[in-house]
C-alpha positions as CSV (number, residue, x, y, z in Angstrom):
1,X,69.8,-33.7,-36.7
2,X,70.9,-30.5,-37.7
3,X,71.6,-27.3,-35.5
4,X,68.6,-25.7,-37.0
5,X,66.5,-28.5,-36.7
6,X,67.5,-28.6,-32.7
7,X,66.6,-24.8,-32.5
8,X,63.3,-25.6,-34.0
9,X,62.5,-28.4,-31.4
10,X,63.9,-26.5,-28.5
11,X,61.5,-23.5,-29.6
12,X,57.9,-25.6,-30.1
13,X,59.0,-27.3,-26.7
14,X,59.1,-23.9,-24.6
15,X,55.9,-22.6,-26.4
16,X,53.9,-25.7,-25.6
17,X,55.2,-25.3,-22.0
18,X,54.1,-21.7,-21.4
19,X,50.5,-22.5,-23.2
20,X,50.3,-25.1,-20.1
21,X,51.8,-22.9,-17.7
22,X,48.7,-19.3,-18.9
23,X,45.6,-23.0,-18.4
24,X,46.5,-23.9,-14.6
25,X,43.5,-24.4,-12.6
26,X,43.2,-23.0,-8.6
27,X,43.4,-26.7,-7.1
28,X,40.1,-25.4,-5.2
29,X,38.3,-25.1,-8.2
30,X,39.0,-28.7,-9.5
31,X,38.3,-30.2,-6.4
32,X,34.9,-28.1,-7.0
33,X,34.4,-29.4,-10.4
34,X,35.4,-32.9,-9.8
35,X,33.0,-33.3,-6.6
36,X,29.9,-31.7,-8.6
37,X,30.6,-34.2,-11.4
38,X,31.1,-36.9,-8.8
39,X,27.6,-35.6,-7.4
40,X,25.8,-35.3,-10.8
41,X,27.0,-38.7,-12.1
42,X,25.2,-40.8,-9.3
43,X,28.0,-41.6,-7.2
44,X,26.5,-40.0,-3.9
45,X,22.3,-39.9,-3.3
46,X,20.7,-37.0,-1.7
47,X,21.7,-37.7,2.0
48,X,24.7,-38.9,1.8
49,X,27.5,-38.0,3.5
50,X,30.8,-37.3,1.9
51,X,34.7,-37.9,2.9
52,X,36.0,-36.4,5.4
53,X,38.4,-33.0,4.7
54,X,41.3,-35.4,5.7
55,X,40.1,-38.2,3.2
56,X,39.5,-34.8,0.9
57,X,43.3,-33.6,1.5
58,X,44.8,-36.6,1.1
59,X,42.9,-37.9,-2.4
60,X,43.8,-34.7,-4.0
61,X,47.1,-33.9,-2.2
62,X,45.5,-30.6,-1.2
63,X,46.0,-28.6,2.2
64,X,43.2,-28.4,4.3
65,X,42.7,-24.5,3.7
66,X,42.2,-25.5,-0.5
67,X,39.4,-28.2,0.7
68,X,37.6,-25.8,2.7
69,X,37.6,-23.6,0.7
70,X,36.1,-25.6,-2.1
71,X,33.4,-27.2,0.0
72,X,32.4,-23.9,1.5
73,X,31.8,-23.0,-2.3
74,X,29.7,-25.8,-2.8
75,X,27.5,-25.2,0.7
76,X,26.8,-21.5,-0.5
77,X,25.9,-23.2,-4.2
78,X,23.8,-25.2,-1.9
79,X,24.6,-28.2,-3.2
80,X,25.8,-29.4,-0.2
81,X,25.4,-29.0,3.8
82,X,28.1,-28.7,6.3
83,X,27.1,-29.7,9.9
84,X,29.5,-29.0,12.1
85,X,31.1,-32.3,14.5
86,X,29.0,-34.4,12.4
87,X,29.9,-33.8,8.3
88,X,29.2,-33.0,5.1
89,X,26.0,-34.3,3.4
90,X,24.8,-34.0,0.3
91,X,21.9,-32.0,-1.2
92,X,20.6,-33.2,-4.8
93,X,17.4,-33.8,-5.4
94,X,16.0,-30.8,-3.8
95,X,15.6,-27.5,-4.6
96,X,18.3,-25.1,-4.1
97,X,16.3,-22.1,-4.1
98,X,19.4,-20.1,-5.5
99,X,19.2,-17.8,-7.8
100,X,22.3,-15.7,-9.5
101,X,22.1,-12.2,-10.1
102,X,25.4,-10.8,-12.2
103,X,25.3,-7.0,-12.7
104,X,27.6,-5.0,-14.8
105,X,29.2,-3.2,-11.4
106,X,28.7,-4.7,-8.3
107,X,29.8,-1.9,-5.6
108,X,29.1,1.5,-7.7
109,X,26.4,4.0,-9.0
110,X,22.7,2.5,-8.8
111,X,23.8,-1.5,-9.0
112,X,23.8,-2.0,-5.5
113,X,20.2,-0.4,-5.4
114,X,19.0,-3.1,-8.1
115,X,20.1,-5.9,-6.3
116,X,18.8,-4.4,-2.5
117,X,15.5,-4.9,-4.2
118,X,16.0,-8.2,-5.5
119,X,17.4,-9.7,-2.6
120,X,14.9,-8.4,-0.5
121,X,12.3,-9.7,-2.6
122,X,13.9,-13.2,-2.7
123,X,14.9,-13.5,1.0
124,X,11.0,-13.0,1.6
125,X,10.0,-15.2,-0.6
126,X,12.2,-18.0,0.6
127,X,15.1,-18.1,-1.7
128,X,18.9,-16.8,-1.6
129,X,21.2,-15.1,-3.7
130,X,24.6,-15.6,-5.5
131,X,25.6,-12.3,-6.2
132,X,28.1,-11.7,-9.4
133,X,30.3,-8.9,-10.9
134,X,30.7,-8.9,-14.3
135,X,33.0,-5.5,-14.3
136,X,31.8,-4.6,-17.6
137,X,33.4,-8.3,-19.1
138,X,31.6,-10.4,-21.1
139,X,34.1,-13.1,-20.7
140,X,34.0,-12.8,-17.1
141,X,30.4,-12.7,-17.3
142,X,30.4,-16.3,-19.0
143,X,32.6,-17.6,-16.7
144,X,30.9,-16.8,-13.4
145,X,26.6,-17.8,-15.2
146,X,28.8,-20.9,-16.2
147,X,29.5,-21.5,-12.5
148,X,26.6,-21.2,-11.6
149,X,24.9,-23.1,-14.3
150,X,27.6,-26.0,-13.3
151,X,26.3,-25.5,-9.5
152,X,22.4,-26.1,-10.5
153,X,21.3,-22.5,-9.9
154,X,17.4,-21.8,-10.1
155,X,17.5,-19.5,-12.5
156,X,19.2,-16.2,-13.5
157,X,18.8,-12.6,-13.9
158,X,21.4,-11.2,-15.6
159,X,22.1,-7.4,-16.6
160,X,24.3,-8.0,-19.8
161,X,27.4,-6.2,-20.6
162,X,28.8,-5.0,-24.0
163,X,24.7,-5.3,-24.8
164,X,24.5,-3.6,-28.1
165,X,27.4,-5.1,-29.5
166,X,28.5,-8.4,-31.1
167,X,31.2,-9.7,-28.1
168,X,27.6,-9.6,-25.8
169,X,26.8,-13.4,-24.4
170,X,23.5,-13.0,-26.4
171,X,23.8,-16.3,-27.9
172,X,25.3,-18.4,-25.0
173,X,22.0,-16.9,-23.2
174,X,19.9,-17.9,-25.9
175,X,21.3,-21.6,-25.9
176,X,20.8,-21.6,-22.1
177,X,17.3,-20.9,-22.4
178,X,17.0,-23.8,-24.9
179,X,18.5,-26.1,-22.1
180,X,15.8,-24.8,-20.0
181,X,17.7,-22.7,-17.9
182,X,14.9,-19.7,-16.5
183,X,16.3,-16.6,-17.1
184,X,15.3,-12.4,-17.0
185,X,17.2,-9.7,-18.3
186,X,17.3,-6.2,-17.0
187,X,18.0,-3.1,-18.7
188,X,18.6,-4.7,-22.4
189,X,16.2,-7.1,-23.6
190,X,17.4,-8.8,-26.6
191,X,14.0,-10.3,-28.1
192,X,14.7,-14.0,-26.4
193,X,11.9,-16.3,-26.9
194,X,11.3,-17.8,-22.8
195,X,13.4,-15.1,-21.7
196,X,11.8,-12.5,-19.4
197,X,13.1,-8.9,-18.6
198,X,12.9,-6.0,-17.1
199,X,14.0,-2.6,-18.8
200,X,13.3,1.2,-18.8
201,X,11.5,3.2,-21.9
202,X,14.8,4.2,-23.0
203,X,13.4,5.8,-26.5
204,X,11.1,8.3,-23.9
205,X,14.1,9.8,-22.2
206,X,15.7,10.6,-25.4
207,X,12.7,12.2,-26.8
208,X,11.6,13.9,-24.5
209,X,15.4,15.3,-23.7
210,X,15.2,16.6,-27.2
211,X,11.9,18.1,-26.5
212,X,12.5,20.2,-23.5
213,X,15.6,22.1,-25.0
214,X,13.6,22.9,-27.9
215,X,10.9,24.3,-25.6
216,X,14.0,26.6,-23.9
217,X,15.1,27.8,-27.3
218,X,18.5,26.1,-27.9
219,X,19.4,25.3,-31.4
220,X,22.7,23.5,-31.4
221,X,22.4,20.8,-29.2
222,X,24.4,17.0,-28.5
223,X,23.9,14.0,-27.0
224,X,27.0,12.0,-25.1
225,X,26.6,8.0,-24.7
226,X,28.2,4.9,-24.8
227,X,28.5,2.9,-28.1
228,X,28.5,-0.5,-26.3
229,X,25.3,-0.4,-24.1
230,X,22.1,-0.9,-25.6
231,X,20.3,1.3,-23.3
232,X,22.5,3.6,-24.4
233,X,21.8,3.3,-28.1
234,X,18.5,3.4,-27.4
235,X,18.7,6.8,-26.0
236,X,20.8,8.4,-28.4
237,X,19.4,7.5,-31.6
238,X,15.6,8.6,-30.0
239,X,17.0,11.8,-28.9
240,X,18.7,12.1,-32.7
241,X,15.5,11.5,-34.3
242,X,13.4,13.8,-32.3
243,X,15.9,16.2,-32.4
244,X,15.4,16.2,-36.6
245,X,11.8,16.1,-36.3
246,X,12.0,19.0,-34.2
247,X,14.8,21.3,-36.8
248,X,17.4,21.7,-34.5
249,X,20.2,24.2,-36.1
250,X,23.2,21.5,-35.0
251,X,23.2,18.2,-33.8
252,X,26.1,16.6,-32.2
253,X,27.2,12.8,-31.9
254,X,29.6,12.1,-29.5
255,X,30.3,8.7,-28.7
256,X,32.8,6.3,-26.2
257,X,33.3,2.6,-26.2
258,X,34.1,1.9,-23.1
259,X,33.2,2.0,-19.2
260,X,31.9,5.6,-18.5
261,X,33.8,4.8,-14.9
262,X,36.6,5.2,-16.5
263,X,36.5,8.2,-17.2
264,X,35.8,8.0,-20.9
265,X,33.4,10.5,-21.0
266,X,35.5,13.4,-20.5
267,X,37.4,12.9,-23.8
268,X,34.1,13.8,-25.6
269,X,33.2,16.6,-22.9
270,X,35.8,18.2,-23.9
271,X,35.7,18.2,-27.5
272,X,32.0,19.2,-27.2
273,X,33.0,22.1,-24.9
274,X,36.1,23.4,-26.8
275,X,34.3,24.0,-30.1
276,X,34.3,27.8,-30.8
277,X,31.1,29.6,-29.4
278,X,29.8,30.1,-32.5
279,X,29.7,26.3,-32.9
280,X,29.5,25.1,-29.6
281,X,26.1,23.0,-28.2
282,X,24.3,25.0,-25.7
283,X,22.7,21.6,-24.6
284,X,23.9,18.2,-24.3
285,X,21.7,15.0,-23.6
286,X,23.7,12.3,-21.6
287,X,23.0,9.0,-21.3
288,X,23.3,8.8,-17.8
289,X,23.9,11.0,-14.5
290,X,27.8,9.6,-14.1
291,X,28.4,10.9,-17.6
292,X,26.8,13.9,-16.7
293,X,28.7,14.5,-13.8
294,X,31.7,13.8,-15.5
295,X,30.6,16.7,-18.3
296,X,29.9,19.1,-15.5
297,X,33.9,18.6,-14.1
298,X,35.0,19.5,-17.5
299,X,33.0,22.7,-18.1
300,X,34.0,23.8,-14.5
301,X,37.6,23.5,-15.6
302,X,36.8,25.5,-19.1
303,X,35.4,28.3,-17.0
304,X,31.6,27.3,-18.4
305,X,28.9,27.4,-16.1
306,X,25.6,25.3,-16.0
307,X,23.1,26.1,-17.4
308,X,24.2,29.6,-18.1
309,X,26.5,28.5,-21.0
310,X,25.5,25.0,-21.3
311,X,22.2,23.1,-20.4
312,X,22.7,19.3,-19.0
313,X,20.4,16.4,-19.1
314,X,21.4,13.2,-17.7
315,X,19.4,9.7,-16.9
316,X,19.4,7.7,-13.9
317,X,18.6,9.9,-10.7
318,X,21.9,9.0,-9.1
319,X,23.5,9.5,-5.8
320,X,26.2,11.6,-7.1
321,X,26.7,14.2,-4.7
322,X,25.9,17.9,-4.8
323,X,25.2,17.9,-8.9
324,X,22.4,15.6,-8.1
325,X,21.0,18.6,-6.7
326,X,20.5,20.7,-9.7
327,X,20.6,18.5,-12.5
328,X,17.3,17.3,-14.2
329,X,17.3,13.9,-15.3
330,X,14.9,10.8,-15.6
331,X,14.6,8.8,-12.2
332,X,15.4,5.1,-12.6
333,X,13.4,2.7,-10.4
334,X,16.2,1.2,-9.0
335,X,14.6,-1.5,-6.4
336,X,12.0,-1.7,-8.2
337,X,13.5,-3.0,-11.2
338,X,14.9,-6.0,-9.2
339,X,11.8,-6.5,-7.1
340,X,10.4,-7.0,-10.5
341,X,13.1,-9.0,-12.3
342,X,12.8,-11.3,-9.3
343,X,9.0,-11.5,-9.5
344,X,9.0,-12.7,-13.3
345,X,11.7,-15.4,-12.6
346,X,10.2,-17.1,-9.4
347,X,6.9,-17.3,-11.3
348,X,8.6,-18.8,-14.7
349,X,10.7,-21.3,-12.1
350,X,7.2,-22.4,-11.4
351,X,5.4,-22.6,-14.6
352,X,4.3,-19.3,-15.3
353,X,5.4,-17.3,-18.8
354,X,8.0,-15.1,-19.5
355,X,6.8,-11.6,-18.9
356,X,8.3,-8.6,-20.4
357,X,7.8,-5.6,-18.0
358,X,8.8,-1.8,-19.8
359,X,9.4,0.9,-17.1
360,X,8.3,4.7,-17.3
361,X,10.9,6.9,-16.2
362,X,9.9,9.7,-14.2
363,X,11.4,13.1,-15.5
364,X,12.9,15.3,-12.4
365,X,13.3,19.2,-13.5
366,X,15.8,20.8,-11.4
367,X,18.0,23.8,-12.2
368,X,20.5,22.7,-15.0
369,X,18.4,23.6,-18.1
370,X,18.0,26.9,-19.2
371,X,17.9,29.4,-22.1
372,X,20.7,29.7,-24.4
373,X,22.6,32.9,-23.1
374,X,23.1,35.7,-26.3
């Protein structure tokens, strides 16, 4: 063998070792997977009780910590029960009654009101809740429905991320539903047959935000909203169209493609808000109140003032502090939109159809519109 030939070997060698190095598995999680498969294949009947966590540790050379911890995933799955003193036991063959929720941000803006209204509707109806973050990832999205799918969930409501765009789970939702998995999205609703959903008259906002700044004069106006959330298309382009209908003199597109929590928004604020006067909007539509916010900040530190030099619309009715206090926006039925989301999917998990509910946001006229100053 030659010395290049060794450098060759040496080199695929330490590649195929760092591919096996990025693929390790958390030892809880294939303790996880092979008990469920263990559970699923017919090994153990309803009633049955498993190992012990000893027996547990010693077949998978795991400590006791790692076998807890995957066995007290599997009791919140409910797929199996714990009793303390006596063991664990196993619970196919009934109904779970679990069903996933995965939101696009679990701790932040009006999430955590959605799924106050859906838990609340399932606790009183008998059923519990796995609760998932999909931080604006639709791989991570995948991932966590696919544990759940794995775990035997009841059914799903799921508030897709990257919705209006091609890397959006829309067909791995699509094939679920074709497995007979029950299933309701909120806020996008991407034409599924057997899929239910829950989502806001988006096109209304964005019409009738065109609308009013016609009715206070303004004649170069823009709309600020993000590319990747269907919602947020919807919005835009209604507002755009309305906006022609209606002969605006200017009409401003200003786009981001990424988390408005980010901060992306202010990137566009301020190349909205920096044009010369002469060519400056006097109004801006944005696509929702923590884009608005973030709008406000940068005409604060440009010396503009709201509405006096620029007029603000936003969507959602948030809880963002003072600027909730003057700006007009649309208000989002937060709990209600789960209450809803969970109604649709408790009646599909027992026979009923797929219902497809469409939301009228309510428009809240506070101080932060105005007529265009000479």
């Amino acid at each position: 063998m030659t010395n290049i030939e060794k450098k060759r070997t040496i080199y695929v060698r330490t590649f195929t070792y760092a591919v096996e190095v990025v693929s390790i598995v958390p030892k809880y999680k294939i303790i996880e997977q092979t008990l469920i498969k263990e559970l699923k294949s017919g090994k153990y009947n309803s009633g049955d009780k498993l190992p012990t966590e000893k027996e547990l540790m010693e077949r998978f050379e795991a400590s006791r910590e790692t076998v807890r911890k995957a066995l007290d995933r599997l009791a919140v799955k409910g797929i199996i029960t714990r009793k303390p003193g006596v063991g664990t036991f196993v619970n196919l063959g009934k109904e779970n009654h679990m069903v996933g929720i995965i939101v696009q941000q679990i701790t932040s803006y009006i999430f955590p009101y959605i799924v106050f209204g859906a838990e609340d509707y399932l606790f009183r109806n008998g059923y519990k809740m796995l609760l998932g973050n999909a931080s604006e990832d639709p791989n991570k999205e995948k991932q966590v429905i696919g544990e759940w799918i794995e775990s035997g969930v009841t059914g799903l409501i799921i508030d897709p991320v990257c919705s209006a765009t091609k890397r959006a789970n829309k067909e791995y939702v699509e094939s679920l539903v074709k497995e007979g998995i029950k299933i309701v999205l909120v806020h996008s609703d991407w034409n599924i047959n057997g899929t239910g959903s829950v989502v806001l008259d988006d096109s209304y906002g964005g019409k009738k935000a065109a609308e009013i700044f016609h009715q206070f004069g303004h004649k170069k106006v823009a709309v600020l909203y993000k590319s990747i959330h269907l919602p947020s298309v919807i919005r835009a382009k209604s507002f755009v169209e309305r906006a022609n209908e209606l002969g605006f003199e200017k009409i401003y597109e200003k786009s981001f493609n990424v988390s408005e929590f980010t901060g992306a928004p202010m990137q566009g604020s301020f190349e909205l808000l920096s044009l010369p006067k002469q060519l400056r909007p006097t109004a801006i539509f944005c696509y929702n109140d923590a884009t608005a916010l973030q709008l406000q900040l940068v005409a604060k530190r440009l010396g503009l003032r709201i509405p006096e030099d620029v007029s603000v619309i936003g969507f959602d009715d948030a809880p963002l502090g003072d600027f909730r206090e003057t700006l007009t926006t649309f208000a989002h039925p937060k709990e209600d939109v789960g209450k809803k989301a969970v109604d649709i999917l408790l009646k599909m998990i027992h026979g009923g159809r797929a219902e497809k509910i469409i939301l009228q946001p309510e428009l809240i006229e506070r101080s932060s519109v105005s007529s265009p100053s000479e």
